[in-house]
C-alpha positions in Angstrom: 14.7 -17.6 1.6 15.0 -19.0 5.4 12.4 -16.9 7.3 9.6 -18.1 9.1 7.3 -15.2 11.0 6.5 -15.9 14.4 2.5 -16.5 15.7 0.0 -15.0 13.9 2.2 -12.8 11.8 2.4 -13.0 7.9 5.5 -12.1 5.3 4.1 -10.0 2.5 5.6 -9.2 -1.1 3.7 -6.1 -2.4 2.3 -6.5 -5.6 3.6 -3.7 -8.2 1.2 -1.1 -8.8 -0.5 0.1 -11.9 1.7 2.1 -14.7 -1.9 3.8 -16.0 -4.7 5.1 -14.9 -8.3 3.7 -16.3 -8.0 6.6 -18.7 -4.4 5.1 -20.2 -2.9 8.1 -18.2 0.7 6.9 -17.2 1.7 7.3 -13.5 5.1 8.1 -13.1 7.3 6.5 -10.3 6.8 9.6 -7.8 3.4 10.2 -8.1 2.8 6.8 -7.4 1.2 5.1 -3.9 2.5 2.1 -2.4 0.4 -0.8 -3.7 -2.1 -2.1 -0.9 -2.1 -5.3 -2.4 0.4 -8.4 -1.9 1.0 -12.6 -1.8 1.5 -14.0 1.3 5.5 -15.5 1.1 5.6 -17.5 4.6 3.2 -17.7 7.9 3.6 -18.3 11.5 2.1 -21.4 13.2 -0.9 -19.6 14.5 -1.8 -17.8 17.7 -2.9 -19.2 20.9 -6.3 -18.9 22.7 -6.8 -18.2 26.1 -6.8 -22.1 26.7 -3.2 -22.4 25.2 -4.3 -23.8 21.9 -3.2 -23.2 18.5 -5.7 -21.2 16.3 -4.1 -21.4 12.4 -4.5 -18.9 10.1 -6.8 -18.7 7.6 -4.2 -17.1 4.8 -1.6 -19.8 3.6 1.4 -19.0 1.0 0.6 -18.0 -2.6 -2.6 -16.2 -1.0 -2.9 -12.7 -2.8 -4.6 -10.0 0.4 -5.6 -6.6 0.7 -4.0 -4.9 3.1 -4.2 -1.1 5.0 -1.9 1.8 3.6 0.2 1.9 6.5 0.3 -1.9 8.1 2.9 -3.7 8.7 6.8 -3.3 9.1 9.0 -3.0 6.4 12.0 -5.2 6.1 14.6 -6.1 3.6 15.5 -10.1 3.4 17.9 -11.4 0.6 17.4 -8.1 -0.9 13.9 -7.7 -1.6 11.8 -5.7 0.1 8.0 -7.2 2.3 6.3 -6.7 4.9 5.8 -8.4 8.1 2.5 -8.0 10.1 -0.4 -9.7 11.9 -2.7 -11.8 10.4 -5.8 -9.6 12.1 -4.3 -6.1 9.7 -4.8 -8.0 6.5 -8.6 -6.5 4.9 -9.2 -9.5 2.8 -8.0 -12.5 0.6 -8.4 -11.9 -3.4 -9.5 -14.6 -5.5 -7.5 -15.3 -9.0 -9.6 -12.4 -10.8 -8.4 -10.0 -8.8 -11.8 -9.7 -6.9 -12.2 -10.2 -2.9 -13.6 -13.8 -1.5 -16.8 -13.6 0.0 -16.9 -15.3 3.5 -18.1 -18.4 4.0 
């Protein structure tokens, strides 16, 4: 893939949601929401403050976020489907369990 985002924006792959519930009830494809979880595929270079330096962001690549139900912009690259949008809409970064990071 050859796309960089621009700034402080991020490209998003949504994870695939859950087939069952917690019950072993399974969803089918209709009744299902769009995941609000994703990996981060590609980030800008950062924003810029108001004395024209360059903040980075503090998601990188291979980062797996939670994200709002309706941010970002959908696109379609190469055929697959993410989403492009801010750092500042992402909720929070997930750690390898699944579980959000606490801040440091």
């Amino acid at each position: 893939m050859h796309f960089r985002p621009l700034h402080d924006r991020v490209l998003v792959r949504r994870l695939d949601a859950e087939e069952k519930t917690a019950g072993g009830i399974i969803i089918p494809d209709t009744a299902k929401e769009k995941p609000q979880q994703g990996e981060i595929v590609a980030t800008g270079p950062g924003a810029r403050n108001e004395q024209g330096q360059l903040v980075q962001l503090d998601v990188k690549p291979g980062d797996r976020v939670l994200f709002g139900k309706w941010s970002g912009t959908e696109v379609k690259i190469d055929g697959e489907e993410f989403l492009i949008m801010k750092e500042s809409d992402l909720l929070g970064v997930m750690d390898e369990a699944g579980t959000l990071k606490k801040a440091a």
